[in-house]
N, C-alpha and C positions, 0 to 999 in steps of 0.2 A: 585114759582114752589116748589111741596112738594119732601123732601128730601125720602130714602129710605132706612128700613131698613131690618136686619133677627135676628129673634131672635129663640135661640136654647133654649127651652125648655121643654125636654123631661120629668125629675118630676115633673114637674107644668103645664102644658099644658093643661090638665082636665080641673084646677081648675081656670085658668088664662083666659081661652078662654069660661067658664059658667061662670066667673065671669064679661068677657070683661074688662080686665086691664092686663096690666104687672107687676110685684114687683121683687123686686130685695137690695139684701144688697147695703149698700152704700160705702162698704171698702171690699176687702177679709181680707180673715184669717189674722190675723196678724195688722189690721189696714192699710193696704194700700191700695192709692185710683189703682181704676180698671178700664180700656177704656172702657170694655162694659159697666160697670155700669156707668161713666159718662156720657155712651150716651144717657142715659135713661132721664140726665137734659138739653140735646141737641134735642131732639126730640120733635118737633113742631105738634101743631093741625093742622091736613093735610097731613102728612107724610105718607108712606105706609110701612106696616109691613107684612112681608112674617114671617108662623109660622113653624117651624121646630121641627118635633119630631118624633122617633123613622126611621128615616131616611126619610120621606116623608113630603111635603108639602101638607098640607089638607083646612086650615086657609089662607085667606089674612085680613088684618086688617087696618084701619085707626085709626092715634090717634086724639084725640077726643079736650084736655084738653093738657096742659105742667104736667110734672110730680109731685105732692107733697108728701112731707114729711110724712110718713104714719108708722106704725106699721104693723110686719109680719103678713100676715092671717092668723087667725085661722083654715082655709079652708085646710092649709098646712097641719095640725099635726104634725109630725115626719119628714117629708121632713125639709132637711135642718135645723138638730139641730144646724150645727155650726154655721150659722147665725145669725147674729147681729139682736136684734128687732127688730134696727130702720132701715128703709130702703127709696125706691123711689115706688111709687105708679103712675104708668103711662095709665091712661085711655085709652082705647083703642076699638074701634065697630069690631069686627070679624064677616067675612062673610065666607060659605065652599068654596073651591077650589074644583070643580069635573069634573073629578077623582082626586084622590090626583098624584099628583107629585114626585116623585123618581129623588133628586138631578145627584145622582149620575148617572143615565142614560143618562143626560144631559151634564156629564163630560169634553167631550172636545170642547162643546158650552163654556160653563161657564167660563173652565180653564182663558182663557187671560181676562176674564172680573171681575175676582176676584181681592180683594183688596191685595194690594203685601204685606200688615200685616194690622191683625188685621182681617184677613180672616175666617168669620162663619165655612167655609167647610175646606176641604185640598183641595190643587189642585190636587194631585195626584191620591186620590181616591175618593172623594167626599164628605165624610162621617165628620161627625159632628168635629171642632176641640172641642177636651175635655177644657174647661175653658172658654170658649166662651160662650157669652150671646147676649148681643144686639151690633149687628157689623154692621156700614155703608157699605153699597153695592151701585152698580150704576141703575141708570134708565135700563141697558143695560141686568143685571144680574136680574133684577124683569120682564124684558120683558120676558125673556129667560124662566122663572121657567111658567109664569102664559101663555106665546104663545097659548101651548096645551091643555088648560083645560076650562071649560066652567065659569065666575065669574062674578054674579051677580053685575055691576059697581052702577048700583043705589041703590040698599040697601048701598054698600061702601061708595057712597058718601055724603048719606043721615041719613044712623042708628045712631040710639042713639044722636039725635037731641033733644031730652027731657030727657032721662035718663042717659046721659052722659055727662051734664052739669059741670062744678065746682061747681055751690051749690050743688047738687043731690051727684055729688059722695064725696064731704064732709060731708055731708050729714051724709051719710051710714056710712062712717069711723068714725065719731065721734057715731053714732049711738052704733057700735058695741062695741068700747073703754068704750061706759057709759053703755052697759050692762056688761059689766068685772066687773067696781066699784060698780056695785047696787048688786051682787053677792061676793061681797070683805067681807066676816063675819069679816075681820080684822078689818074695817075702824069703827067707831065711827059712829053713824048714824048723827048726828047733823055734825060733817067733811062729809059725804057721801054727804048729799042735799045739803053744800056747795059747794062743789066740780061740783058737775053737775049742778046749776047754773053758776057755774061760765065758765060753756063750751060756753053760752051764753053772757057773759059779766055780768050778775047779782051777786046778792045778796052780799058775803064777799069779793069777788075778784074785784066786782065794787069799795065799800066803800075804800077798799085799794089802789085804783087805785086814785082814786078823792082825798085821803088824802094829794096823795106823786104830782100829778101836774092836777089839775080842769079844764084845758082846751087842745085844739087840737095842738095837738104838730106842724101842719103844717100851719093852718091857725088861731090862738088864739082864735075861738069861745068859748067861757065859759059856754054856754047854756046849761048846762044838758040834754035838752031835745034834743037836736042837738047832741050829742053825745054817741060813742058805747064804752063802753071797752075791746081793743084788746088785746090780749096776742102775748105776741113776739114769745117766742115758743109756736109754738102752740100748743093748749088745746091738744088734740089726743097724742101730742109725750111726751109730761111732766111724768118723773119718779116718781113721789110724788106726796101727794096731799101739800106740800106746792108752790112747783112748779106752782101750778096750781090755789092756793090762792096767791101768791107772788103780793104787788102790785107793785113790780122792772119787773115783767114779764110781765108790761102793759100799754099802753097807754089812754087815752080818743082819739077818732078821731072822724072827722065827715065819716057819710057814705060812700063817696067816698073817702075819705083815708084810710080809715078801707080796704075797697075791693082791693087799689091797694096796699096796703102793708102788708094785708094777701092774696093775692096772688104770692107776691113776686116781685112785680113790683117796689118798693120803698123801701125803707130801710136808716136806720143813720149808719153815722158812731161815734166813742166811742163821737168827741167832738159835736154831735147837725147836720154836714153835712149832707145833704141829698142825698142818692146814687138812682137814674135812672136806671132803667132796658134797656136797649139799644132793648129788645121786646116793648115796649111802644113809640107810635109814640107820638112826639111834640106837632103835630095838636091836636092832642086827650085831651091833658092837658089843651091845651087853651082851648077847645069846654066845657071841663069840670071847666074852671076859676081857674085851679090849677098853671098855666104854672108863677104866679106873686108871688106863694109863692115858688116851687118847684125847686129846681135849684139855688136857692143861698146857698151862703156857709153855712151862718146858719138861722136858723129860724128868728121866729119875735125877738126882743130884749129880752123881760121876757124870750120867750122861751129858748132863747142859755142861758142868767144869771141862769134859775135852772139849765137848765142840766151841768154848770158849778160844780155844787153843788159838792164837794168831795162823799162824802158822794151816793147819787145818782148815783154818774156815775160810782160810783167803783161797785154798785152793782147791774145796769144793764149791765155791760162790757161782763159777759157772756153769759145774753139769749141775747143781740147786736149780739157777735158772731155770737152765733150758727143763729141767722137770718138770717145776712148775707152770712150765708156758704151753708145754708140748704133747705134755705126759696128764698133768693133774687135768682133771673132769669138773670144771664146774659145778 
C-alpha cells in the first residue's frame, strides 16, 4: 500500500514540478537533522504526493524512485541561499489537479484528519505551517483534498515509466555536475578529463582503484573485465577533484553489486561487514546468487585480511561513513 504525502513548496514549486522531483537540504540551519527532510529518505516509489503552494493544491504526484544524494539545482538560483549544497533528490511524476484546490475551504473536513505534529497545514486556519516541507498525512487527508477535483489516475500511475528511471535521473544529475567542471577554467585540463572519466569508473580513478584492492569486495572475482569502479561517495556529491580520483573513495564490484550498493541497498561497515538495506527482499539476492556472499559478517577471507589493512581502513572510514548516512536506504 503506498504511503502519502504533502509537500509545501511554494519557492520551488515552478521548478520542482517542470522538473518532476522534489529537493531538499538534508539538515536546517545550523546542522540539524529535520522530519520533513527526513521524510524525503522515507518516501517510497509509489507513494503519493499532494503539491502545495501559494495556498492551493494544483499538483498530485507519484514518486518514481527512493531519494538520492544530489546537489542543489541550478534551476533554484537565489532561492534558498542559506542552503546547504548537498541535499535529497526525490523523483517524482506530477500530474494537474483540476481545478486546483483551496486547502483551507476544506478546513473542517481536514481538521481531525491532520497529523497531531508534524502537520503540513494548521488546523486552525488551513494555511501552510512555516518550516514545513514534506509531512506524512493519511490516505483520509489525500482523499479529502483530491474528492473534488478531476485527476488523471492513469497518467499518475503510469508517467515517467522511461524518464524517471534511477539510471535516467542520475543520469542528468551527473550530467549537469560534469557540465560545472568542463566550465571550471580553475581545474588543470589533464585533472578536468580525469575527473569526468572518472564519473564513469575510468581512466585515473580506475588505476587507483585496482592499485589499493583488484578484486569485488563481495564476491572475490578478479576479472578486470567483470568489474566496474564504484565510488562510495558518489561522483556528483564529491567536493574536490581528489575526492573524486581518491582510490580510498572506491571499490572494483561486479555489476550487480555496483547497482545495489550505488543505490544504496548494501553498504560496509568500518570492519569489512556488510549492511542490507531492509528495502531489498531476500528472495531477490538469492535469484541474483548474492544471498551466499551477502550477509555474513565478513567477506571472503583475502577480502576482510585487506580491509584489515590499518592503513586502508583509516582511510576509507570517511567516505564508509558518509555511505552509510547518505547513501545506504534503510
Amino acid at each position: 500500500m503506498p504511503r502519502y504525502w504533502w509537500v509545501n513548496h511554494k519557492q520551488t514549486a515552478t521548478q520542482e514540478v517542470e522538473g518532476q522531483y522534489l529537493w531538499s537540504p538534508k539538515t536546517s540551519r545550523g546542522g540539524t537533522r529535520n522530519e520533513f527532510y527526513n521524510n524525503m529518505r522515507r518516501a517510497s516509489p509509489g507513494d503519493l504526493v499532494i503539491s502545495y503552494s501559494d495556498q492551493h493544491v494544483r499538483q498530485i504526484g507519484r514518486v518514481t524512485e527512493f531519494a538520492v544524494t544530489a546537489p542543489k539545482p541550478r534551476e533554484f538560483g537565489s532561492i534558498g541561499e542559506n542552503w546547504s549544497q548537498d541535499g535529497w533528490y526525490l523523483p517524482v511524476y506530477w500530474t494537474p489537479l483540476l481545478p486546483a484546490v483551496r486547502p483551507r475551504d476544506l478546513i473542517d473536513v481536514l481538521r481531525p484528519l491532520l497529523p497531531t505534529v508534524y502537520s503540513p497545514i494548521r488546523p486552525a486556519t488551513g494555511l501552510g505551517n512555516q518550516g514545513a516541507y514534506l509531512a506524512e498525512i493519511s490516505e483520509g487527508v489525500f482523499d479529502t483534498v483530491v474528492a473534488g477535483a478531476s485527476l488523471d489516475r492513469q497518467a499518475l500511475a503510469r508517467g515517467g515509466a522511461n524518464s524517471l528511471t534511477y539510471q535516467s535521473v542520475v543520469e542528468g544529475l551527473d550530467d549537469a555536475v560534469e557540465d560545472r567542471i568542463r566550465q571550471d577554467s580553475g581545474l588543470d585540463e589533464t585533472i578536468r578529463q580525469s575527473v569526468v572519466q572518472a564519473r564513469r569508473g575510468q581512466g585515473r580513478f580506475r588505476a587507483n582503484v585496482e592499485a589499493l584492492e583488484p578484486f569485488c569486495r563481495v564476491t572475490g572475482i578478479t576479472n578486470p573485465s567483470l568489474l566496474i569502479a564504484s565510488h562510495i561517495k558518489p561522483w556528483r556529491v564529491c567536493e574536490s577533484a581528489h575526492e573524486r580520483l581518491d582510490g580510498f573513495n572506491g571499490f572494483l564490484l561486479t555489476p550487480d553489486v555496483d547497482l545495489l550498493f550505488d543505490r544504496g541497498f548494501i553498504s560496509f561497515e568500518d570492519d569489512g561487514a556488510t549492511r542490507v538495506s531492509k528495502r531489498v527482499d531476500e528472495w531477490d539476492l538469492q535469484r541474483l546468487g548474492l544471498d551466499q556472499f551477502i550477509g555474513r559478517e565478513r567477506g571472503l577471507a583475502e577480502a576482510a585480511a585487506a580491509w584489515q589493512m590499518t592503513s586502508m581502513a583509516s582511510a576509507r572510514r570517511s567516505y564508509l561513513a558518509y555511505h552509510r548516512k547518505e547513501v545506504f536506504i534503510e
